[in-house]
C-alpha positions in Angstrom: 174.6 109.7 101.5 175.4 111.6 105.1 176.8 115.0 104.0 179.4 114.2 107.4 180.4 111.1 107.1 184.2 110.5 105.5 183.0 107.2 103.4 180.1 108.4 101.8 182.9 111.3 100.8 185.0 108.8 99.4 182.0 107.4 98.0 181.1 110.5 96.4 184.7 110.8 95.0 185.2 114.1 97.1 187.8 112.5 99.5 190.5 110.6 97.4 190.9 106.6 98.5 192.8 104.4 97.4 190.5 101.6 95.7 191.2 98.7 95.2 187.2 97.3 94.0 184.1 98.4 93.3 180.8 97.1 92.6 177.1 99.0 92.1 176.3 98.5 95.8 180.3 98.0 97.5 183.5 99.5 97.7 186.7 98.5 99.0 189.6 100.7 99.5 192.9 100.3 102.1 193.0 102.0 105.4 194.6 105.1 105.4 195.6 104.2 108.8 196.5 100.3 108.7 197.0 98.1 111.2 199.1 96.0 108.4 200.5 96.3 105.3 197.0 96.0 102.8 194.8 96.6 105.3 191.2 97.0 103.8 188.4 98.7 104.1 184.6 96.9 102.6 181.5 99.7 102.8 178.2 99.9 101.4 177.9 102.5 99.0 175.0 103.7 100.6 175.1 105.1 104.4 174.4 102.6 107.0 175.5 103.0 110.8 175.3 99.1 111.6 175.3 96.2 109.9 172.0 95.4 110.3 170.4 98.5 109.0 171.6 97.1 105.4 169.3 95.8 103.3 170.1 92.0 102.2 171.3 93.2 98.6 173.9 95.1 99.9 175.0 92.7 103.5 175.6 90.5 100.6 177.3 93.0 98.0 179.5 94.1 101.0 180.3 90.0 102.5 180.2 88.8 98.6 183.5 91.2 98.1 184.8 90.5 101.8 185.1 86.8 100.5 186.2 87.8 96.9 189.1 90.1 98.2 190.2 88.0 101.5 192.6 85.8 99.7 193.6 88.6 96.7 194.8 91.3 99.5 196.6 88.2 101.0 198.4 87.1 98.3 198.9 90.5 97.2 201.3 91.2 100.5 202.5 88.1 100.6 200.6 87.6 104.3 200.4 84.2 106.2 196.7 85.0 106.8 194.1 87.7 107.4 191.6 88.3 110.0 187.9 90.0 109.0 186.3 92.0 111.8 183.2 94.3 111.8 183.0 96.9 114.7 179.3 97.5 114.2 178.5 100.4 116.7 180.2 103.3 119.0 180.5 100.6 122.1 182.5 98.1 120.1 185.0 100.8 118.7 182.9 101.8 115.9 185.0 104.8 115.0 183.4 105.9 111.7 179.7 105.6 111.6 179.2 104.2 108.0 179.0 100.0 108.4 182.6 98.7 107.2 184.5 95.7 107.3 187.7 95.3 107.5 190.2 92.7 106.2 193.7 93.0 107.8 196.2 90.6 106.5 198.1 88.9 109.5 202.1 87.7 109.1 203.6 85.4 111.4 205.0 86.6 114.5 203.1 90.2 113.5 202.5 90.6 117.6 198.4 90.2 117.0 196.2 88.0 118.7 193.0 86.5 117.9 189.8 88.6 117.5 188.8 87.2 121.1 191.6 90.0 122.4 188.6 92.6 121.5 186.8 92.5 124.6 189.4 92.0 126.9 188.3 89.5 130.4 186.2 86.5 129.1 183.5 86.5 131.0 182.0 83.5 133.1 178.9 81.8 131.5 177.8 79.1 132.6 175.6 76.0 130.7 172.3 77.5 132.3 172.3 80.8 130.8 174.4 79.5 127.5 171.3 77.2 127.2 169.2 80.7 127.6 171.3 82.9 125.3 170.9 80.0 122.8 167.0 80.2 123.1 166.6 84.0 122.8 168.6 84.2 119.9 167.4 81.4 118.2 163.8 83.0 118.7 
């Protein structure tokens, strides 16, 4: 636990939340600032900055109820869809430091786009360094 952060508060049941699941090494509770109606929240109990500092028990506590509560907060706000999205650091709007996922349930005609709105101008790749990015990440 970080003695600053707001979810290990919530965590800690210091902060009130509004939860909607819990399990040993998860918990998921709405946005108290939602970009929808049901707007979710999925941390690890324990504090974590990015999502790769978690451990693979609890990536897969935190994705396990991503994929258990996707369809539940959807049906629950009668929403056409959702979209999941992880802002895992300062420089991709990272706004609380403590890894999170969100689930945000998407209606038609709700004025959203697709997640590839995120980073604004797509930028041009071409095949020779697609074919490089392939090989140092496949390292």
């Amino acid at each position: 636990m970080s003695d600053d952060c707001i979810f290990c508060s919530i965590v800690a049941g210091d902060i009130p939340a509004r939860v909607v699941a819990e399990t040993d090494d998860a918990l998921a509770f709405l946005d108290a600032n939602p970009m929808a109606r049901g707007h979710t929240l999925v941390i690890p109990k324990a504090h974590h900055q990015r999502v790769a500092d978690l451990s693979h028990e609890e990536s897969r506590a935190v994705f396990d109820l991503v994929h258990e509560l996707a369809p539940v907060i959807e049906d629950a706000v009668d929403a056409d869809a959702h979209t999941i999205g992880v802002n895992d650091g300062p420089d991709a709007g990272q706004e609380v430091p403590h890894a999170h996922v969100h689930i945000i349930p998407r209606f038609e005609n709700d004025g959203g786009g697709p997640i590839h709105v995120a980073t604004g101008d797509r930028p041009e790749v071409g095949d020779d360094e697609l074919d490089e990015i392939a090989d140092a990440i496949a390292e």
